[in-house]
Structure formats: C-alpha cells, structure tokens
Backbone as CSV, one residue per row, in Angstrom:
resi,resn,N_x,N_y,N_z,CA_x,CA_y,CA_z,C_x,C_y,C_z
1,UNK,0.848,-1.201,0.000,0.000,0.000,0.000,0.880,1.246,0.000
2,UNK,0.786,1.930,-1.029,1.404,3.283,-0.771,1.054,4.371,-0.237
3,UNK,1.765,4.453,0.743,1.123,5.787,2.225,1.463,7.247,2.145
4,UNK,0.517,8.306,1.852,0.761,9.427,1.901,2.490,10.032,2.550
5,UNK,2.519,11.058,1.686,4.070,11.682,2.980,3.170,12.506,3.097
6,UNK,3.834,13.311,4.538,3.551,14.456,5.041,4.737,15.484,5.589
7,UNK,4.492,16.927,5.831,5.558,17.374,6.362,5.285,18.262,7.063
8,UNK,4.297,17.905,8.018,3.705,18.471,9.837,5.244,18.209,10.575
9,UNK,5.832,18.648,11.173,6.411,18.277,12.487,5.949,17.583,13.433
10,UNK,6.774,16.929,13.600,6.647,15.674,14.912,6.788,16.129,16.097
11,UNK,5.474,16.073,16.852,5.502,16.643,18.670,6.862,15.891,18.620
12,UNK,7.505,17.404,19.608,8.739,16.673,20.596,8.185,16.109,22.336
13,UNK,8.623,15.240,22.468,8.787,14.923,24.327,9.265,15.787,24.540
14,UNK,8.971,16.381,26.162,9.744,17.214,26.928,10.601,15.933,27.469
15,UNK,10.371,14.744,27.805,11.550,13.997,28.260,11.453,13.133,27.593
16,UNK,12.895,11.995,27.476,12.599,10.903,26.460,12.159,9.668,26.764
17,UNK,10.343,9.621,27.072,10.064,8.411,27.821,9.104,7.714,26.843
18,UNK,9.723,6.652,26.582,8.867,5.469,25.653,7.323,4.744,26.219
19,UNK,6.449,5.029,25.507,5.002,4.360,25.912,4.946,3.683,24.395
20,UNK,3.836,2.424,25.051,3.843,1.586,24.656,2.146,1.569,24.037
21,UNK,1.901,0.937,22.958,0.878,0.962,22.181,0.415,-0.292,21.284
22,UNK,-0.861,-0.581,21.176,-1.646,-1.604,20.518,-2.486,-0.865,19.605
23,UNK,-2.262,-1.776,17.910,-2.975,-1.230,17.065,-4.306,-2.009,16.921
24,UNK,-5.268,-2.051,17.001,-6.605,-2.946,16.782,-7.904,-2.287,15.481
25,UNK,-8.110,-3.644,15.077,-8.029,-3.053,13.624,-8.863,-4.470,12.853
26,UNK,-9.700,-5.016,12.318,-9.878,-6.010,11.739,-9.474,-5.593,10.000
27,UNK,-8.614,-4.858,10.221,-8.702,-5.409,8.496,-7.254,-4.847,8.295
28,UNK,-6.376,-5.711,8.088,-4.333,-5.566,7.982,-3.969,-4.492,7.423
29,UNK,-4.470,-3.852,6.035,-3.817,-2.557,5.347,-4.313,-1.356,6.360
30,UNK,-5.459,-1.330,7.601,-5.747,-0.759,7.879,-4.063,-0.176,9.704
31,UNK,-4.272,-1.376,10.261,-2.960,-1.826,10.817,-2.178,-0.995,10.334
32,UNK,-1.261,-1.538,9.050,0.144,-1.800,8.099,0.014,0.332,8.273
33,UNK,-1.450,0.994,7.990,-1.196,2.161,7.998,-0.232,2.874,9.403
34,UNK,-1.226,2.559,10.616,-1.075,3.155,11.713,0.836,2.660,12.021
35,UNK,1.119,1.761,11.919,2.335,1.066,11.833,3.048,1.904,11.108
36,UNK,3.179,2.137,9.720,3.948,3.136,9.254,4.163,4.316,9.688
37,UNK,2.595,4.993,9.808,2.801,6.684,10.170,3.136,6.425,11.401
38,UNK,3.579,5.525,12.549,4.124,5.534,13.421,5.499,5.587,13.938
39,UNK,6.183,5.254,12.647,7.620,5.323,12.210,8.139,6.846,12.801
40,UNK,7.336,8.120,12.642,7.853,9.388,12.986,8.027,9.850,13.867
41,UNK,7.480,8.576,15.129,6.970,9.164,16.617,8.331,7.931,17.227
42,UNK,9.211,8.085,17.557,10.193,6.957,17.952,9.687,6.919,19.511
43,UNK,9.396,7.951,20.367,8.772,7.361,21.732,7.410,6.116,21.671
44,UNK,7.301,6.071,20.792,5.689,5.138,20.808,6.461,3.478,20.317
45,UNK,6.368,2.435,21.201,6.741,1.032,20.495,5.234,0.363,20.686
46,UNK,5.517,-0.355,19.227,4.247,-0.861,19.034,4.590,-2.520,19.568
47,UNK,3.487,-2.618,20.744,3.601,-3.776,21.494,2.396,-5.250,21.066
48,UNK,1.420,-4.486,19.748,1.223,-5.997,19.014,0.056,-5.613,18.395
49,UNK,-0.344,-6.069,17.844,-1.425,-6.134,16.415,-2.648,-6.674,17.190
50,UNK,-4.333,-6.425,16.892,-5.023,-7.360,17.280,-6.282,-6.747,15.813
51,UNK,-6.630,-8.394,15.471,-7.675,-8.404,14.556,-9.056,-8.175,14.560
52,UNK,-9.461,-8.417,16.493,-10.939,-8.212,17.079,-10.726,-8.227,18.509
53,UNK,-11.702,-7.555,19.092,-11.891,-7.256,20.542,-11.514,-8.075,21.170
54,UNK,-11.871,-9.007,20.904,-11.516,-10.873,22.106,-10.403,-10.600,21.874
55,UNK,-9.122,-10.607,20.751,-7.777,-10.583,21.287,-7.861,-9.414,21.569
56,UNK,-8.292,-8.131,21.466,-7.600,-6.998,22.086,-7.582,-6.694,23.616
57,UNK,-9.110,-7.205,24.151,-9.006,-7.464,25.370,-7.969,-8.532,26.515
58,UNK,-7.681,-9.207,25.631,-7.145,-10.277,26.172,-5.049,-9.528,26.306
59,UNK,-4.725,-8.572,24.835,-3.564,-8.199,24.977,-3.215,-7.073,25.599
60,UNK,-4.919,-5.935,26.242,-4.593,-5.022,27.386,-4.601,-5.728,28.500
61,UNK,-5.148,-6.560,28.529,-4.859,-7.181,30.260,-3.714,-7.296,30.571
62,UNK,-3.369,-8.082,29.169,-1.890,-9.166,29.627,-0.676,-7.737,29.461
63,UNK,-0.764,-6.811,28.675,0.442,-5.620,28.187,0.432,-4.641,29.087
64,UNK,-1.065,-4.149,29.250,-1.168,-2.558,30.054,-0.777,-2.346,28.882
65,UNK,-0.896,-1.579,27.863,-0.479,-0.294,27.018,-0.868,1.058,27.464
66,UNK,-0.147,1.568,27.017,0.022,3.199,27.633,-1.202,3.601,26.452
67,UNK,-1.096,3.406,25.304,-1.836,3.576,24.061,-2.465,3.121,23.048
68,UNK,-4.074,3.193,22.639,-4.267,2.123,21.857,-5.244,2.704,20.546
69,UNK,-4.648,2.101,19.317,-5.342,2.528,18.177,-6.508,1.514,17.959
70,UNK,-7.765,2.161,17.866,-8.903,1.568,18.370,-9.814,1.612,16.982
71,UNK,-10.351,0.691,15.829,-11.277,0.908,14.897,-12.482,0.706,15.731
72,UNK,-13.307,1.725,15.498,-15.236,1.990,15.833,-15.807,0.193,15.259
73,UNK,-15.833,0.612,14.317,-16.261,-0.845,13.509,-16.084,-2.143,13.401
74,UNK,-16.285,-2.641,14.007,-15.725,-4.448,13.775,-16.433,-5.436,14.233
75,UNK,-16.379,-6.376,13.401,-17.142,-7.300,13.592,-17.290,-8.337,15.107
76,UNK,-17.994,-8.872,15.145,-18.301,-9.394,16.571,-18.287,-8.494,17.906
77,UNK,-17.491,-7.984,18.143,-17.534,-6.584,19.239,-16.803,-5.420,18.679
78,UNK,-17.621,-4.243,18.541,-17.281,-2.917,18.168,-16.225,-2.180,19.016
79,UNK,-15.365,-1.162,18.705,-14.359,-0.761,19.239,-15.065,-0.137,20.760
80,UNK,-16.490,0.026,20.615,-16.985,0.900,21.880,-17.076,0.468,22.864
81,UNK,-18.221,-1.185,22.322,-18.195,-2.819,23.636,-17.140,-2.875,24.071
82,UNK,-15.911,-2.675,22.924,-14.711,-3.019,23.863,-14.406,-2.388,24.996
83,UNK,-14.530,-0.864,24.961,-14.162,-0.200,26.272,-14.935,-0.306,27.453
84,UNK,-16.029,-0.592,26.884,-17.152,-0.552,27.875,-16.432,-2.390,28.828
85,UNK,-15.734,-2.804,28.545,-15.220,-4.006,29.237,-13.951,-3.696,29.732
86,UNK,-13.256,-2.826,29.802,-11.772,-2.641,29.896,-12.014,-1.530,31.099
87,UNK,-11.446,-2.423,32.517,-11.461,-1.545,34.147,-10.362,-0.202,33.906
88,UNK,-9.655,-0.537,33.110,-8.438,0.953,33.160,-8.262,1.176,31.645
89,UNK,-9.017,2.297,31.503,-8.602,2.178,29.548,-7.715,2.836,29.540
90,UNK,-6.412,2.824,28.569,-5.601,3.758,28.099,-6.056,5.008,27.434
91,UNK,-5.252,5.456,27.265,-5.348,6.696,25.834,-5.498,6.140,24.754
92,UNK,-6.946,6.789,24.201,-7.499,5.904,22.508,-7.379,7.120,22.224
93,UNK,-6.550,6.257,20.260,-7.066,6.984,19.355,-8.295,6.307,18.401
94,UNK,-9.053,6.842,17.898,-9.951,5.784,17.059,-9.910,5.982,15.849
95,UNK,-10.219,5.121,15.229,-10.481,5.292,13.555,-11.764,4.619,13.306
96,UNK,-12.339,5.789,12.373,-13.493,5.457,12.091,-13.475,5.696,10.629
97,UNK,-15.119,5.082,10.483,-15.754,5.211,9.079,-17.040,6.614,9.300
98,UNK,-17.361,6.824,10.597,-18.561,7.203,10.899,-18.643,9.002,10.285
99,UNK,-20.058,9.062,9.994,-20.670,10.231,9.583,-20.098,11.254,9.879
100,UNK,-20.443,12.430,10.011,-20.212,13.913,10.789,-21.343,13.619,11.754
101,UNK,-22.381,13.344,12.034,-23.231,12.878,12.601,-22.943,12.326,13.946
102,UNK,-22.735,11.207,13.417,-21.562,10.278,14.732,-20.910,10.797,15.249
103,UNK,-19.931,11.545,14.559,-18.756,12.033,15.142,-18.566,12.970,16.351
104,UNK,-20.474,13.482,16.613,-20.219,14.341,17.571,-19.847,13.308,19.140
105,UNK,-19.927,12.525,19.177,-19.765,11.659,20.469,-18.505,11.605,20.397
106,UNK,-17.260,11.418,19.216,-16.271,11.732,19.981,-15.698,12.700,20.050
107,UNK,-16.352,14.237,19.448,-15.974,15.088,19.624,-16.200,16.330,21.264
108,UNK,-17.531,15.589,21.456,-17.741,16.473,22.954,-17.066,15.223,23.950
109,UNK,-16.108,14.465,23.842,-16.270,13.796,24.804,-14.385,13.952,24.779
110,UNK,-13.548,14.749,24.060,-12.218,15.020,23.876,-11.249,13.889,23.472
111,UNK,-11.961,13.013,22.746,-10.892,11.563,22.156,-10.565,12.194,20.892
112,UNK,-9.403,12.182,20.632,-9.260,12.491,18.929,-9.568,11.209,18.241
113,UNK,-9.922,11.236,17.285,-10.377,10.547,16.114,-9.178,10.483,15.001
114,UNK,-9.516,9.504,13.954,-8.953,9.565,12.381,-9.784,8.763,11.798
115,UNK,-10.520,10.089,10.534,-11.375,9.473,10.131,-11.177,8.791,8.445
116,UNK,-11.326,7.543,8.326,-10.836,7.039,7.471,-11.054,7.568,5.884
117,UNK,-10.234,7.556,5.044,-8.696,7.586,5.036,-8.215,8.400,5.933
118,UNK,-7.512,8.896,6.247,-6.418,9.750,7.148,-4.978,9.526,6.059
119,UNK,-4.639,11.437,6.263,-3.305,11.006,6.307,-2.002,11.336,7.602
120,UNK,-0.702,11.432,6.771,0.658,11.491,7.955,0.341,12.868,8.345
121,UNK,-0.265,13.831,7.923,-0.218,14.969,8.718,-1.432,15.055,9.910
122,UNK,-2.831,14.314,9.106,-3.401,13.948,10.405,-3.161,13.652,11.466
123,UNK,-3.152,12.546,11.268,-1.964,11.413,12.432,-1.411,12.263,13.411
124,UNK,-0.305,12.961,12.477,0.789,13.516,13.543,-0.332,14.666,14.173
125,UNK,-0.925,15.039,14.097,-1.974,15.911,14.707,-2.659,15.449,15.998
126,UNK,-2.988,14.061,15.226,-3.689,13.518,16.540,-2.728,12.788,18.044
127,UNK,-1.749,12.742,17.483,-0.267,12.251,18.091,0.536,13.483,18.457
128,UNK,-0.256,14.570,18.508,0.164,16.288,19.186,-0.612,16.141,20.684
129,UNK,-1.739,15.485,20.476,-2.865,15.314,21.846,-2.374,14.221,22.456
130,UNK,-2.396,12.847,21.624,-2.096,11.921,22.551,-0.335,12.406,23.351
131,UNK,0.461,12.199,23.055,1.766,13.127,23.173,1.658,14.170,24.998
132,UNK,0.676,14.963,24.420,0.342,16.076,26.123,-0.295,14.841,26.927
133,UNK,-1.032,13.679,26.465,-2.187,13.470,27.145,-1.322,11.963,28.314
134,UNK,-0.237,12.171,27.258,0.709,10.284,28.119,1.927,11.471,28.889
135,UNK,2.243,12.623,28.669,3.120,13.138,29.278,2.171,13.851,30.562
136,UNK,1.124,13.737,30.804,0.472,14.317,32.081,-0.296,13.166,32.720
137,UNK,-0.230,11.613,32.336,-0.796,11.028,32.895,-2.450,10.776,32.839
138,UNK,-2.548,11.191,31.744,-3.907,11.260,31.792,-4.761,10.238,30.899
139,UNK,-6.121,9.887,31.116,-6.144,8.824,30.146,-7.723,9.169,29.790
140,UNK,-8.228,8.392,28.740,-9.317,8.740,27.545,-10.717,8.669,29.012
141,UNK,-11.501,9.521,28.608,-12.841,9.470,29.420,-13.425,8.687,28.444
142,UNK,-13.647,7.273,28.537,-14.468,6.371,28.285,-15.972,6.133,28.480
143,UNK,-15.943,6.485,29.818,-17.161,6.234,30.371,-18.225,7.388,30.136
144,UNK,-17.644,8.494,29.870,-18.278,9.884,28.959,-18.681,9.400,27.722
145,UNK,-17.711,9.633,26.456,-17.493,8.995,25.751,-19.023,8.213,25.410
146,UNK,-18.882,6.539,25.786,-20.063,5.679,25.861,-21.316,6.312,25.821
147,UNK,-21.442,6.866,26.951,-22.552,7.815,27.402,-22.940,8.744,26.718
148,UNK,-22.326,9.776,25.671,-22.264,10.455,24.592,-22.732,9.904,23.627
149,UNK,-22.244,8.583,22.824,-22.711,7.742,21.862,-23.843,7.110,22.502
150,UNK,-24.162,6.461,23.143,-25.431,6.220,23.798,-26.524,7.028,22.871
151,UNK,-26.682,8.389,23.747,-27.303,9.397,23.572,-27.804,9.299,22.226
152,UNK,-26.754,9.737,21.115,-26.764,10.396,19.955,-26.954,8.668,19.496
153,UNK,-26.994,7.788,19.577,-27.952,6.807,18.563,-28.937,5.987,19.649
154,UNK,-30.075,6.511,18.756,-31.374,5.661,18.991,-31.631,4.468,18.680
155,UNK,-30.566,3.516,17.797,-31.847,2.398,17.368,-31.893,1.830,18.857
156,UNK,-32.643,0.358,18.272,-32.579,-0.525,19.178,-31.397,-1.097,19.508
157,UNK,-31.082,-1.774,20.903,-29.924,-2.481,20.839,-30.194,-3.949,21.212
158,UNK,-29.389,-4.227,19.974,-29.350,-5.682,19.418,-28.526,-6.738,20.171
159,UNK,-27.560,-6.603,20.924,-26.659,-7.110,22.012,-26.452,-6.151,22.671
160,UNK,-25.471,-7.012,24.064,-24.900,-6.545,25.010,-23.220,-7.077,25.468
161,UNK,-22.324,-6.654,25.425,-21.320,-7.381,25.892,-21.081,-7.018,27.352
162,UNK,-20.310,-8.357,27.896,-19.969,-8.233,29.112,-18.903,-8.894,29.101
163,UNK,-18.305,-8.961,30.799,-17.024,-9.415,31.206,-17.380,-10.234,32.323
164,UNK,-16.763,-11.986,32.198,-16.830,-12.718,32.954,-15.280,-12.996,33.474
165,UNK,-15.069,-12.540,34.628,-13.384,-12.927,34.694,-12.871,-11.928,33.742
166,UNK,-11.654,-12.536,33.119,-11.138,-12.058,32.196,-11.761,-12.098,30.442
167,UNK,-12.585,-12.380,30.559,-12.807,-12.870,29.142,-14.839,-12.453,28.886
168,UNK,-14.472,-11.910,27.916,-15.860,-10.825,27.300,-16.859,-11.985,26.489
169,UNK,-17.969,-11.950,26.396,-19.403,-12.376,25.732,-20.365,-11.309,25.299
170,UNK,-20.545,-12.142,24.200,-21.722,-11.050,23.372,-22.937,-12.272,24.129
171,UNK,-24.037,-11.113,24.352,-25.253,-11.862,24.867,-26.485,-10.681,23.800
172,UNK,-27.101,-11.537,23.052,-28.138,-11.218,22.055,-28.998,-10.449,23.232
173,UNK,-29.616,-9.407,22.622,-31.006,-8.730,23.650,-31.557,-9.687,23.850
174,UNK,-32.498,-10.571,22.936,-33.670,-11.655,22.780,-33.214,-12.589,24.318
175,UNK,-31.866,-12.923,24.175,-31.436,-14.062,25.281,-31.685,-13.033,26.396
176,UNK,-32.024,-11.699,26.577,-31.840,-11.028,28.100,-32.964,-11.660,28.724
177,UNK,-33.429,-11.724,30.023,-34.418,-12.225,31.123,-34.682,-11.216,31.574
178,UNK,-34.132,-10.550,32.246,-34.771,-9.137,33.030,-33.534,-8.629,33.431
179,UNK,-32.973,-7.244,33.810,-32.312,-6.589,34.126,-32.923,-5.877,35.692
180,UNK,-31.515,-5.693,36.855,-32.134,-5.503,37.502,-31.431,-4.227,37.842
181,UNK,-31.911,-3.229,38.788,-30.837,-2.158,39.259,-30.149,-2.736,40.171
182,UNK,-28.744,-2.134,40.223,-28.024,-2.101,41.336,-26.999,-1.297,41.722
183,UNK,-27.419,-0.105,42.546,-26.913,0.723,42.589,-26.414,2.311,41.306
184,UNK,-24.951,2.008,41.039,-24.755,2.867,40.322,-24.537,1.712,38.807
185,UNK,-25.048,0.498,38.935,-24.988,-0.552,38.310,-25.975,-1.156,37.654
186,UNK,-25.938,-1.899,36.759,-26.999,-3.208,36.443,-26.916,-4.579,36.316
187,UNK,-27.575,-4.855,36.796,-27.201,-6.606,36.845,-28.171,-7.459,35.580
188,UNK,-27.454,-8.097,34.635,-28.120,-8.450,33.529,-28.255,-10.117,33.949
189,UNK,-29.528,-10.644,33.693,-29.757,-12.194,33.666,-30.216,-12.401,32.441
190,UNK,-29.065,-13.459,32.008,-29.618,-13.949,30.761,-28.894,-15.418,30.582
191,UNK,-29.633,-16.433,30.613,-29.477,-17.978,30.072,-28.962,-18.491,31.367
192,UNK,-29.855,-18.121,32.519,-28.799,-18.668,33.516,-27.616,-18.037,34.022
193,UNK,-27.595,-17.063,33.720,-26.198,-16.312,34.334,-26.650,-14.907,34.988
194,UNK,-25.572,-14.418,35.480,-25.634,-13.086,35.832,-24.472,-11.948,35.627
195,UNK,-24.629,-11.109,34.742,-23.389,-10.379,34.778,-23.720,-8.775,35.581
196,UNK,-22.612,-8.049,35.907,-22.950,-6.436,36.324,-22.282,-5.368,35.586
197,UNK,-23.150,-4.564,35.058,-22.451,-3.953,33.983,-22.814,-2.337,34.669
198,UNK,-21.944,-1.607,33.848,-21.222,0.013,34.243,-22.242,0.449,33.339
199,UNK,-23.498,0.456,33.674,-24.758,1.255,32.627,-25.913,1.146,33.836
200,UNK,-27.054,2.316,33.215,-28.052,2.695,34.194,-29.326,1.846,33.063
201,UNK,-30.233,1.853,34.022,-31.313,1.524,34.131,-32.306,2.339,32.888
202,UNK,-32.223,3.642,32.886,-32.630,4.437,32.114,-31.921,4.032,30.648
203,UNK,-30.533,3.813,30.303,-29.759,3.578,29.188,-30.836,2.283,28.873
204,UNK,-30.888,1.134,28.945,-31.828,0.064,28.568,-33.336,-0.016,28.766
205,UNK,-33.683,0.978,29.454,-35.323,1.603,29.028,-35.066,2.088,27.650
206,UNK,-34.466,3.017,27.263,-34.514,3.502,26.467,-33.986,3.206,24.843
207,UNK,-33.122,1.973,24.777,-32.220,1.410,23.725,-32.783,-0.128,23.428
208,UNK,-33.677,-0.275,24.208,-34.304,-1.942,24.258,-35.096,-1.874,23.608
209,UNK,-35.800,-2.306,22.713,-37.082,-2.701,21.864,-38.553,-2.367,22.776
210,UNK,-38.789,-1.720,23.265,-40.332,-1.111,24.129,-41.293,-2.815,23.506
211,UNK,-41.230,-2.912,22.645,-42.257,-4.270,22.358,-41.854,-5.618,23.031
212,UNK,-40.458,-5.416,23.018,-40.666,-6.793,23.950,-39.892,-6.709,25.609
213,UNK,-39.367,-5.488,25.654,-39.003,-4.661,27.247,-39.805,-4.252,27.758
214,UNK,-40.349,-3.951,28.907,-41.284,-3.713,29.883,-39.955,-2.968,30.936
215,UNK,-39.927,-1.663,31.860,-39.722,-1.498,32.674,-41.192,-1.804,34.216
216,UNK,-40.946,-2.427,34.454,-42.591,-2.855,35.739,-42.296,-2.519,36.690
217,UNK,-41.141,-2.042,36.925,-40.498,-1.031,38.412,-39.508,-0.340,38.346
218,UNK,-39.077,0.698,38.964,-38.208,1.255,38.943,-36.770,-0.026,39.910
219,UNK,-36.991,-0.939,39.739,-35.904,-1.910,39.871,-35.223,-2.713,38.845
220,UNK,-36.622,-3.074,38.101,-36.825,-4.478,37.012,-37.773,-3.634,35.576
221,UNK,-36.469,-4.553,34.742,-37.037,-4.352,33.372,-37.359,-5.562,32.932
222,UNK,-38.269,-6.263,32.493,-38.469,-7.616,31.773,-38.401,-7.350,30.594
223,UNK,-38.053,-9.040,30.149,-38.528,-9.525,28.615,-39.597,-10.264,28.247
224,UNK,-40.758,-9.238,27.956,-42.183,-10.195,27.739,-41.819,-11.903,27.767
225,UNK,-41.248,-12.391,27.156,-41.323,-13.271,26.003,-40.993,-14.524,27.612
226,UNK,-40.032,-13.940,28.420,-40.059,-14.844,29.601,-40.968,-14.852,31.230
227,UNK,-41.506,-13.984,30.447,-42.497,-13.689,31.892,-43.704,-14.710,32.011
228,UNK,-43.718,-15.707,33.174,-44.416,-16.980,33.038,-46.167,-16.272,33.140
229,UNK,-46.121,-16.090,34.054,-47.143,-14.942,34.471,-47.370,-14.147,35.610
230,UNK,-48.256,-13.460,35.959,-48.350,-12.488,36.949,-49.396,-12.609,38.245
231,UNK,-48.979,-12.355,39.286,-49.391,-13.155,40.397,-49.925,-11.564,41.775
232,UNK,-50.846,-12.001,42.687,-51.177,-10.979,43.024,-50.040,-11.383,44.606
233,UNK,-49.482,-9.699,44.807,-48.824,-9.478,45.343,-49.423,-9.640,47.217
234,UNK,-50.075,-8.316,47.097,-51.025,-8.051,48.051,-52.153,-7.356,47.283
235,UNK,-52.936,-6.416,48.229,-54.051,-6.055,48.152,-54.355,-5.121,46.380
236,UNK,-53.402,-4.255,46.363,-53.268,-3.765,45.692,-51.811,-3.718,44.180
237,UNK,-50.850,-4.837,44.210,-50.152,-5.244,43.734,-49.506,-6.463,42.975
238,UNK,-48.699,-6.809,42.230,-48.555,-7.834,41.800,-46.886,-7.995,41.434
239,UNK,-46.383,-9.418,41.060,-45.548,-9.914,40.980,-45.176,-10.349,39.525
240,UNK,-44.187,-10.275,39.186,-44.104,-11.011,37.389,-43.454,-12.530,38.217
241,UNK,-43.602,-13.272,37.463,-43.056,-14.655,37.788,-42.103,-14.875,36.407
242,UNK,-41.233,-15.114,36.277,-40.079,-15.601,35.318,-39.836,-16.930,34.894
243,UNK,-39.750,-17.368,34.077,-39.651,-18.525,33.531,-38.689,-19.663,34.208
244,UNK,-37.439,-18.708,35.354,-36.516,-19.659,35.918,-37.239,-19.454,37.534
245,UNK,-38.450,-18.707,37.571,-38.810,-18.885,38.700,-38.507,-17.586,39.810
246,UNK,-37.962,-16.519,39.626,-37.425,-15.089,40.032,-38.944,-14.264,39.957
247,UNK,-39.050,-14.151,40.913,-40.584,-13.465,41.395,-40.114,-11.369,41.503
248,UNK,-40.833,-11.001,40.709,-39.797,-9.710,40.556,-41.731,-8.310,40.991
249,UNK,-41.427,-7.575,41.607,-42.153,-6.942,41.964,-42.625,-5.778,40.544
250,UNK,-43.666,-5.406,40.364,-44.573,-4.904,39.640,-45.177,-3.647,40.325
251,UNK,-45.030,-2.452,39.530,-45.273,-0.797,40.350,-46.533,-0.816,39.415
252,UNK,-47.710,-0.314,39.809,-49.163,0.002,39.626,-48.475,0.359,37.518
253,UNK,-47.818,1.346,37.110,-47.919,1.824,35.751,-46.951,0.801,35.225
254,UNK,-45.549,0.343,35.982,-45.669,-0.899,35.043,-46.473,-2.324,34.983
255,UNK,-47.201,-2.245,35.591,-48.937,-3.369,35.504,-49.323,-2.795,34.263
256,UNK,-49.776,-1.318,34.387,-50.381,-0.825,33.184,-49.694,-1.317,31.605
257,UNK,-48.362,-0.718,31.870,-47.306,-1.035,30.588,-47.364,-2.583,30.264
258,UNK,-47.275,-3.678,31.558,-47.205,-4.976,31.243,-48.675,-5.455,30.458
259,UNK,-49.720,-5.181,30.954,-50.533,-5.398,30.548,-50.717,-4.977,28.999
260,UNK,-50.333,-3.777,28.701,-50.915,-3.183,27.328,-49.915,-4.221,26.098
261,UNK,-48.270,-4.180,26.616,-47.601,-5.061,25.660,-47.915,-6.110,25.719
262,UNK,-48.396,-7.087,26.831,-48.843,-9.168,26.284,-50.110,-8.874,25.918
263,UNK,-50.776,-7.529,25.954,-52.575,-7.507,24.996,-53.709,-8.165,26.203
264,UNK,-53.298,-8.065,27.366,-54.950,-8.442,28.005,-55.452,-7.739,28.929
C-alpha cells in the first residue's frame, strides 16, 4: 500500500520516555497504515497487532499499554463494547468510518479521532494530543465517551457485551431475562447467568425494543417473552413470575405497561 508523505512536524517529548501501544483493527492494510505513520513518533513502540476485541481485550490485560489505536467498527464486538469491558482504559485513538453525525460523540467527549482515510499529517496531529495526554498522565474518558454515543444513537440495541473474569461475551437482547438495578450498576440475567455492567437503568429503558421490554419497576425491566405470568402481590399489587422462577415486583404503571404489551 502506498502511504501518503507528510511534512507536519513531529511533537517533541519534553523527556525521552517510551510508551507503549496496541494497534486494533480487523482489516491488515488498515494496521500496516497506523504502523507506518508511526515510524515518525520513535517514543511510541508498538507492542502488538489485534484483529478483534476478544484478542484486544485479552492483549490489554496481559500488556497494560500506555496507548491504543482503536477501529469503531468491527465485527463481533465494536471498538466501543470493547471499552465498555476494559477496568483501566488507556489513551485511545480511534479510527473510524462514521458520519459527521456520529462524530459528535467523539468530539464532545475530547478523544481524537482519524477518520478514514487519514493522512501522515493527520496522524501527527492527533499524536500532538495523545503526546500532552501520556506526558500528564492522563487517560481517555471512556465512560463519557459511551454515554455520549449512547445518547446520539437511537436504534434498538441488538446485544450486550460483558465481562466474565477475564474474558468478554456477546449476549443477544432476545437471550436477556430481566435486568435488575443495582446501585450505580446493572445486573443483567440472561441464560442462567448473571453479569454487572457500568450502565443505568434508564440507558436500557430507552435502547431496548419497548415491544418486547417492559420497565414494571423502577428496579426491574423484563422480557415479555419470559415472563411466566403475573401473580397478586397483596391487596393492591402484583408480581411477574419468570420462567426460571425469580418473582420480581410490579409498580401500579408498570402493571399498566405490562398489561398493554402481552394484549390483556
């Protein structure tokens, strides 16, 4: 592939301290780029290649990188799932395909971007920020970030990834059971399991399919499709019963809501 020249100047270090960096990327000429225009930055060693999230997660655990070139897009888990699994993220740069549209999530949220193609003067632009951002210790607001993109796309969401131990799963919406609050947390049941994920209650009211999600309390969100049936609580209340048997409490308007989505 023949790679643009450029002739931006290369941020200097105020001292000469080497950080370390992962390119992640499912598609090699995309790599082979960041790899080259990296040639100009001699503090940055590139500590390994990854083709999809499962290895990339697996080579920040095991590396710590100081820095990581991150594609938006990819198959099986997106560059975003990924962070949303990673307890200490580094400094991302990302590369995308995405709109002007998109782009505002990583623009109010201070990650530089490269938006594909890019060239060497880009780069070195965006390697002016990362550069201040590894010489002060500082690292990418992720959890903004997420929360930003959240926002700015509506569809439905079609999965969820999580982290068991060391090692991440895609879990289909359809497979979810009910979600519960916890705390500044959520606790997702699905197929028999339980994971706790760094998202609110409101984020999956709002990104879940309303036709087959039910919020029925400000605790519990169900999935019609497993709700065995509904049982009277006390005088004035009721219970969803779950298909594995999890008896989950029911607030007077989500009765209303439950009722209007199963139609009786």
């Amino acid at each position: 592939m023949k790679l643009p020249s450029a002739s931006l100047k290369v941020p200097k270090m105020k001292e000469q301290s080497t950080f370390t960096a992962l390119i992640i990327d499912d598609e090699p000429p995309a790599r082979a780029v960041v790899r080259s225009f990296l040639g100009q930055h001699p503090f940055i060693k590139v500590a390994g290649e990854c083709s999809n999230g499962f290895e990339a997660l697996k080579a920040i655990q095991e590396q710590k990188p100081d820095l990581i070139f991150l594609d938006v897009q990819m198959p099986k888990v997106s560059g975003l799932e990924l962070l949303e699994v990673i307890d200490e993220p580094p400094v991302v740069v990302f590369s995308t395909a995405y709109d002007q549209y998109a782009l505002k999530a990583f623009e109010m949220s201070a990650v530089d971007y490269l938006l594909k193609p890019y060239s060497q003067v880009r780069f070195n632009q965006a390697m002016e920020k990362v550069m201040t951002q590894l010489q002060k210790g500082e690292k990418t607001d992720t959890k903004k970030l997420i929360q930003t993109h959240s926002e700015e796309n509506q569809s439905n969401l079609e999965r969820v990834v999580v982290k068991t131990g060391t090692k991440m799963h895609v879990i289909p919406a359809g497979k979810i059971c009910f979600i519960e609050a916890s705390e500044d947390y959520v606790m997702i049941y699905a197929e028999g399991s339980r994971h706790l994920k760094a998202q609110t209650m409101r984020f999956y009211e709002t990104h879940l399919d309303n036709n087959q999600f039910v919020r029925i309390h400000r605790s519990y969100i169900v999935n019609v499709n497993f709700v065995e049936r509904m049982e009277p609580y006390d005088k004035d209340t009721y219970v969803a019963v779950m298909n594995e048997g999890q008896r989950l409490k029911i607030s007077r308007t989500g009765y209303r809501k439950l009722k209007e989505t199963l139609n009786f």
